[in-house]
C-alpha positions as CSV (number, residue, x, y, z in Angstrom):
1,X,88.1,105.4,65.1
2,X,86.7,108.1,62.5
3,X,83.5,107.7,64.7
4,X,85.4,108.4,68.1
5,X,87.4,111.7,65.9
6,X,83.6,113.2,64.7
7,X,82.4,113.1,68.3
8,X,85.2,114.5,69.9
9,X,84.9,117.6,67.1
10,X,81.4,117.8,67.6
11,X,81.7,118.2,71.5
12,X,84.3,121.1,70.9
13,X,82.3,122.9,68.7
14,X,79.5,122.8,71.2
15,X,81.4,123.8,74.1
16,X,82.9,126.8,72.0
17,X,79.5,127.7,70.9
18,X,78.2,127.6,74.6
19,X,81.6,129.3,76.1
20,X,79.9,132.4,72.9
21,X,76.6,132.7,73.9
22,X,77.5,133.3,77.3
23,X,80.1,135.9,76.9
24,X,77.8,137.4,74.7
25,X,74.8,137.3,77.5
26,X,74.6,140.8,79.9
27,X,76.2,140.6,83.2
28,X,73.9,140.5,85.9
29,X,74.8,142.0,89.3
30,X,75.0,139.7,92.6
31,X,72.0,139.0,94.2
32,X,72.5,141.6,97.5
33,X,73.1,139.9,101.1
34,X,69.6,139.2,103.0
35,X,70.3,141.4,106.2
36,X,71.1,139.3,109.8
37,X,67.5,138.1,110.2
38,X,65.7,139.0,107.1
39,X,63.7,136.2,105.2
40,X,64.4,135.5,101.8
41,X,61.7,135.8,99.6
42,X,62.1,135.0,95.5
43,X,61.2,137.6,93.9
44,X,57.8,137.4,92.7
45,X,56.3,136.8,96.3
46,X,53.5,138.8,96.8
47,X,54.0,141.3,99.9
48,X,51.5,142.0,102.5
49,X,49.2,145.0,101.8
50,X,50.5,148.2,103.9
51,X,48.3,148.9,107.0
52,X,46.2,151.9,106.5
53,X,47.2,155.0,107.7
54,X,46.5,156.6,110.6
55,X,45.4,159.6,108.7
56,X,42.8,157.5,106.7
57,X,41.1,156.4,110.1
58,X,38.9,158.1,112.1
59,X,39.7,159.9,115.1
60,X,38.3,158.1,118.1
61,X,36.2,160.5,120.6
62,X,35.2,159.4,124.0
63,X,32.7,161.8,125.7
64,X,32.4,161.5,130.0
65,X,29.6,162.6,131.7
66,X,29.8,166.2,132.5
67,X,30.4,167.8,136.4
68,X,27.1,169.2,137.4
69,X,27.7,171.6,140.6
70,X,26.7,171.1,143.8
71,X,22.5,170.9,144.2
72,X,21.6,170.5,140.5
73,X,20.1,167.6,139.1
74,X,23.3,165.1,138.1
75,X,21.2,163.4,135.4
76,X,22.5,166.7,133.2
77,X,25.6,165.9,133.0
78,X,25.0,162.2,131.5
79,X,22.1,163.5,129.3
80,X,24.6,166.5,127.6
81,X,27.4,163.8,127.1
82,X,24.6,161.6,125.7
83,X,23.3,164.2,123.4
84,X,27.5,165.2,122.9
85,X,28.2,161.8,121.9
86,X,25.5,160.8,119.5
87,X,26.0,164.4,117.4
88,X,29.2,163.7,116.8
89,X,29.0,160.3,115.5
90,X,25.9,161.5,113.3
91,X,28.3,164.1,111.5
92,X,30.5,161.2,110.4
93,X,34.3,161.8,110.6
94,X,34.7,160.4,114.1
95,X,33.9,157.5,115.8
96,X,32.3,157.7,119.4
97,X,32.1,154.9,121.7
98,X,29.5,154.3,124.5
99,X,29.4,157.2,127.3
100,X,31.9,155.1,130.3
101,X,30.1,156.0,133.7
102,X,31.1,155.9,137.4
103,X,35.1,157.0,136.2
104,X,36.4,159.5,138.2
105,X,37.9,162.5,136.7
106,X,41.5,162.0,137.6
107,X,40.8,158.5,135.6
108,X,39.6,160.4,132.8
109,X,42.9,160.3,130.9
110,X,44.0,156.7,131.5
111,X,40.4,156.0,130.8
112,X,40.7,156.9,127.4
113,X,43.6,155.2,126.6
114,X,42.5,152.2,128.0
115,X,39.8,152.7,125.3
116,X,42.1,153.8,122.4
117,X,40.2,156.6,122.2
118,X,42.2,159.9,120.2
119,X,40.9,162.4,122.5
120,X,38.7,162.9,125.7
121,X,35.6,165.4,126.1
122,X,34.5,166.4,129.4
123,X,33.1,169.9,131.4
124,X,30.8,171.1,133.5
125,X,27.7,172.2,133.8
126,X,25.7,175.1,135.9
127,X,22.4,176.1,135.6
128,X,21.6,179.8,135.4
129,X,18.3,180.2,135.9
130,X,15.6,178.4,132.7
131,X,19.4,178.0,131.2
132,X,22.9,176.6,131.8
133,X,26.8,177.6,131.4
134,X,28.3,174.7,129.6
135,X,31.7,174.2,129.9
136,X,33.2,171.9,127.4
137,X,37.0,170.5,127.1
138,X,38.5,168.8,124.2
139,X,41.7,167.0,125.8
140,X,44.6,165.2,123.7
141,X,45.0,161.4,125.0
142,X,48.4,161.7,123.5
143,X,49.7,164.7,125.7
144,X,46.9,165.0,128.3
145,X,46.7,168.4,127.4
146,X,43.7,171.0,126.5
147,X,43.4,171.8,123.1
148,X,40.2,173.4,123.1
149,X,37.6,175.0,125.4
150,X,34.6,176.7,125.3
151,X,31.9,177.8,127.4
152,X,28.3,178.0,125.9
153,X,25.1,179.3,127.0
154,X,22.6,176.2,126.5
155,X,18.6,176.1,127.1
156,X,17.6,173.4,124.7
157,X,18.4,170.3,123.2
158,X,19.4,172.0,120.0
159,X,21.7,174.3,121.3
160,X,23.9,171.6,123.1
161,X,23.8,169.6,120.2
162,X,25.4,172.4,118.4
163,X,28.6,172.8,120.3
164,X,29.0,169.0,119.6
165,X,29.6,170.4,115.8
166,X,31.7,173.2,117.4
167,X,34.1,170.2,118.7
168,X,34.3,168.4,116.2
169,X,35.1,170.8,113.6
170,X,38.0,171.6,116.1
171,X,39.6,168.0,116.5
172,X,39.2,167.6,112.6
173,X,40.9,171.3,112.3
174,X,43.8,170.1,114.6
175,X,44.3,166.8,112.7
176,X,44.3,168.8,109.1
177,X,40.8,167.0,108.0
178,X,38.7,168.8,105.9
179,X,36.0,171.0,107.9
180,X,34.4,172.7,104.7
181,X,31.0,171.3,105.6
182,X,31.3,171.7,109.4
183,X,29.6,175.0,109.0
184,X,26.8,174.4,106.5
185,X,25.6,171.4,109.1
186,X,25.8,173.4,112.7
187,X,23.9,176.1,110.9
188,X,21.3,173.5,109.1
189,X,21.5,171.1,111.8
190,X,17.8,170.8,113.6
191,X,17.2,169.5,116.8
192,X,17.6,165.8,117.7
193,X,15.2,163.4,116.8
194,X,16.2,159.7,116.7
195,X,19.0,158.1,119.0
196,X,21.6,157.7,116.7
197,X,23.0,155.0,118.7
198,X,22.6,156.6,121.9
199,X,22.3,154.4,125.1
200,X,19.2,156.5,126.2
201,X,16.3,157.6,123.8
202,X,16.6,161.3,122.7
203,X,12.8,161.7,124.2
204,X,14.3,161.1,127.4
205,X,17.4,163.2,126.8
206,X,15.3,166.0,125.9
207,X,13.2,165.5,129.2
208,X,15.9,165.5,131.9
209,X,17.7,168.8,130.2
210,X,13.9,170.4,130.1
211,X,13.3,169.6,133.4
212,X,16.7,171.2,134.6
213,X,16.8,174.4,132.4
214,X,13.3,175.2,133.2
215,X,13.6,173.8,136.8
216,X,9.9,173.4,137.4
217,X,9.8,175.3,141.2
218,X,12.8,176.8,140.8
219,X,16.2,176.1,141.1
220,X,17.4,173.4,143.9
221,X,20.8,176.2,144.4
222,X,21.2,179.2,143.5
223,X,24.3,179.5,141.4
224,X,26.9,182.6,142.5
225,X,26.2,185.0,140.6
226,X,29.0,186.1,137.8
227,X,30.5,189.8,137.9
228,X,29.1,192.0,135.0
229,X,33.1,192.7,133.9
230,X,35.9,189.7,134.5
231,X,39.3,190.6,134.6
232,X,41.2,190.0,131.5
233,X,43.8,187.8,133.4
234,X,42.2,184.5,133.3
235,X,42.9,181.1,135.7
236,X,43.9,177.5,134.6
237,X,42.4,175.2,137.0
238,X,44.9,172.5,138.0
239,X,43.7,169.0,139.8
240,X,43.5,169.2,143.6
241,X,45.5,167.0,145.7
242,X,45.2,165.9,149.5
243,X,46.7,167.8,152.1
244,X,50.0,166.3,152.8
245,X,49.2,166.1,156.7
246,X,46.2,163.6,156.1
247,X,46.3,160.4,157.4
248,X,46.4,157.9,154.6
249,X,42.9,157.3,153.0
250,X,41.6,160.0,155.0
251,X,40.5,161.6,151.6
252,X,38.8,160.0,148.7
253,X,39.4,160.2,145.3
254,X,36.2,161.3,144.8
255,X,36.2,164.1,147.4
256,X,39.1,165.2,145.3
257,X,36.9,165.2,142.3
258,X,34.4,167.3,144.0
259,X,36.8,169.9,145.4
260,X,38.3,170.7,141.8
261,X,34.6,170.8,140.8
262,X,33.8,173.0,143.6
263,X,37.0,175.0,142.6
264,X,36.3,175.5,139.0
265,X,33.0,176.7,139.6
266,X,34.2,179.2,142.2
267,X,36.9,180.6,140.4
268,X,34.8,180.6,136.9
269,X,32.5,183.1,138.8
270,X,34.8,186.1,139.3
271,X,37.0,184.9,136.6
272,X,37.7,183.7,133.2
273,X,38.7,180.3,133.9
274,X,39.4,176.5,132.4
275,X,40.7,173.2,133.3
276,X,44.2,171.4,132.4
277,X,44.7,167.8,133.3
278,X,48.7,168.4,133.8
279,X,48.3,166.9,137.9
280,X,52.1,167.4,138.1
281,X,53.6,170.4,140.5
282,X,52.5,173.3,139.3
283,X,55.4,175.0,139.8
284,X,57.2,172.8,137.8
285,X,54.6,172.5,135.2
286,X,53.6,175.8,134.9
287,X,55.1,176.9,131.8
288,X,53.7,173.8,129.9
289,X,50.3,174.5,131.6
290,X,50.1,177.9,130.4
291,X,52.1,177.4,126.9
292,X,51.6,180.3,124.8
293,X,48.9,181.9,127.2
294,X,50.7,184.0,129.3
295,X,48.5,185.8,130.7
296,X,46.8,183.7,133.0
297,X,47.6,182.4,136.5
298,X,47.3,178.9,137.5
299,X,45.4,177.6,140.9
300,X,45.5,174.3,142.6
301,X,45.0,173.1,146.0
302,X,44.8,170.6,148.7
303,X,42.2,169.3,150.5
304,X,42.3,167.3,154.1
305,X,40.0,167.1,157.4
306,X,40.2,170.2,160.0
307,X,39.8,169.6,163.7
308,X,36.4,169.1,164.3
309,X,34.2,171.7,165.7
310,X,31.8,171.0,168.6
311,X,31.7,167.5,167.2
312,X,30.9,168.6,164.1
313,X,33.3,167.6,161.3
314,X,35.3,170.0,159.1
315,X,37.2,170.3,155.8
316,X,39.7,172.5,155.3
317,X,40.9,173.4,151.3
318,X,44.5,175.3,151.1
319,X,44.1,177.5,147.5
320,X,47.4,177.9,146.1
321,X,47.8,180.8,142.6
322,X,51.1,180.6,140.8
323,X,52.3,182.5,137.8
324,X,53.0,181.0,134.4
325,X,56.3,181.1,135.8
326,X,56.2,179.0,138.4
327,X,56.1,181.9,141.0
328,X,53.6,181.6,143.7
329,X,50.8,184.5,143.9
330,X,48.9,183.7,146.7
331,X,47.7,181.0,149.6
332,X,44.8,181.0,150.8
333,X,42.9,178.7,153.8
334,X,39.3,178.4,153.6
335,X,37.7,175.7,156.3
336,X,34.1,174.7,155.9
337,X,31.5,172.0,157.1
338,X,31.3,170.7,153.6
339,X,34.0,170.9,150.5
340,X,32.1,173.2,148.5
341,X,32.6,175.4,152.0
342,X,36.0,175.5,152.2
343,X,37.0,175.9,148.5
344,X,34.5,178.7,148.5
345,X,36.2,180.6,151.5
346,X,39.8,180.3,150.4
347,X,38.3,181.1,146.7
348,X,36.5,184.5,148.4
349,X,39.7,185.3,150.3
350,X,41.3,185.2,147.1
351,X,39.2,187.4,144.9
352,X,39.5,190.0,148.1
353,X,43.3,190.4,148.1
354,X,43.4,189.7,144.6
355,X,40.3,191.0,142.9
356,X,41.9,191.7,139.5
357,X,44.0,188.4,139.5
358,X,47.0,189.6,139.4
């Protein structure tokens, strides 16, 4: 029995030696509750690497093919979106994907987000004499709105490769990227050489915007020309719409396209004027199409078929100018053979009544 008594002492002692050490050990908190659908992971699990930042990646730019007007040579307006397009992505600090053709401009914006794309550049084009006014928009895919414009005398390769630098700088301004070297490369930057990933050599770039600033003959229409003096009330350019009274499918989306051209181009020659992609009612609208520049008016219209005349058919485009209030200005009816026609006769009606804009 002495054996059974030295066991049973030797058991307490290590129970009261065990019962010590762990009253002497720290107290550890609970482990915290995993949340109603959280995994539990021990605690050295290695967790997935965060996904870059959307400030570390590069903005994405998608260039269309500019609006040439009426009688001019359309190739510009692929070649100065080519030329656009391959600039940009030379610079570095945005990535450009291939110039889309055939899309309509009132697919411009779901374009680009079909695409992913940041923001959207398109414009227009018109050639003054052995030169052209380029008209170039910088448009937010986010909001759909204009957040930069600019209008640029161009007569060479070189000089519309320089407002691609221009737009640039701006997008990487408005995202807070740096832009210290945006100067010292539009002022060092020579003329295009190489394709730099363009879909059409630069050789052939160069030749098509030759051929149209310096015409060769002369130029196939005579742009109206622009007052010495514009007003200092500017005009936002909203999309056109068709006339409620047309017969369903009676106007294309593309004549649509044409009559805003034909309405920019118009109103850009008697006035200071630029486009917003806000196809809403402009009444309603007009505060967020105008923002903080207030003094400008907005014009819009519709566009339908007119009762033909001596079997000859007719368009007829109804100009409507609001205030940034919502207010409208002025309606006007212009009726023509041909769209550019009738926007140019309610557009000349217009600038009679309302020569100062206002």
């Amino acid at each position: 029995m002495p054996e059974n008594t030295i066991s049973r002492g030797l058991a307490a002692v290590a129970l009261l030696s065990s019962i010590a050490l762990a009253a002497a050990a720290p107290s550890q908190a609970p482990a915290p509750l995993a949340s109603p659908g959280a995994s539990a992971l021990p605690a050295s699990a290695p967790t997935a690497p965060a996904a870059p930042s959307s400030v570390d990646q590069p903005p994405v730019v998608l260039v269309f093919p500019f609006d040439v007007q009426t009688g001019a040579d359309p190739r510009i307006g692929s070649a100065i979106a080519q030329i656009l397009g391959q600039e940009m992505a030379a610079a570095g600090g945005v990535l450009v994907p291939p110039i889309p053709q055939g899309v309509k401009r009132a697919d411009f914006l779901e374009n680009a987000r079909n695409a992913h794309a940041d923001f959207y550049i398109s414009g227009y084009v018109t050639p003054v004499g052995e030169s052209a006014a380029v008209v170039e928009q910088v448009v937010s895919v986010d909001s759909g709105i204009i957040l930069f414009s600019q209008t640029a005398q161009v007569s060479s390769v070189a000089d519309v490769a320089s407002q691609s630098l221009l737009a640039r700088s701006q997008i990487l301004a408005f995202l807070g990227r740096g832009t210290e070297n945006v100067g010292a490369q539009t002022a060092g930057t020579p003329a295009p050489s190489s394709t730099n990933g363009a879909q059409m050599p630069i050789k052939g770039i160069g030749s098509i915007v030759d051929s149209v600033f310096k015409h060769h003959g002369g130029p196939a229409h005579a742009p109206t020309p622009a007052p010495a003096m514009k007003p200092s009330r500017g005009v936002i350019v909203a999309p056109v719409t068709a006339a409620s009274a047309s017969p369903a499918g009676s106007v294309a989306e593309t004549d649509l396209s044409a009559a805003l051209r034909e309405l920019y181009f118009a109103l850009n020659a008697r006035y200071t004027a630029q486009l917003t992609a806000i196809a809403t009612s402009v009444d309603k609208s007009a505060d967020t199409i105008c923002g903080p520049n207030r003094n400008n008016t907005i014009a819009t219209g519709t566009l339908g078929p007119a009762a033909a005349h001596h079997g000859k058919a007719a368009v007829t485009f109804d100009l409507y100018v609001y205030t940034c209030f919502g207010a409208l200005l002025a309606h006007q009816t212009g009726t023509g053979a041909s769209i550019k026609a009738a926007v140019d006769a309610a557009v000349a009606a217009y600038a009679t009544t309302h020569p100062d804009n206002s």
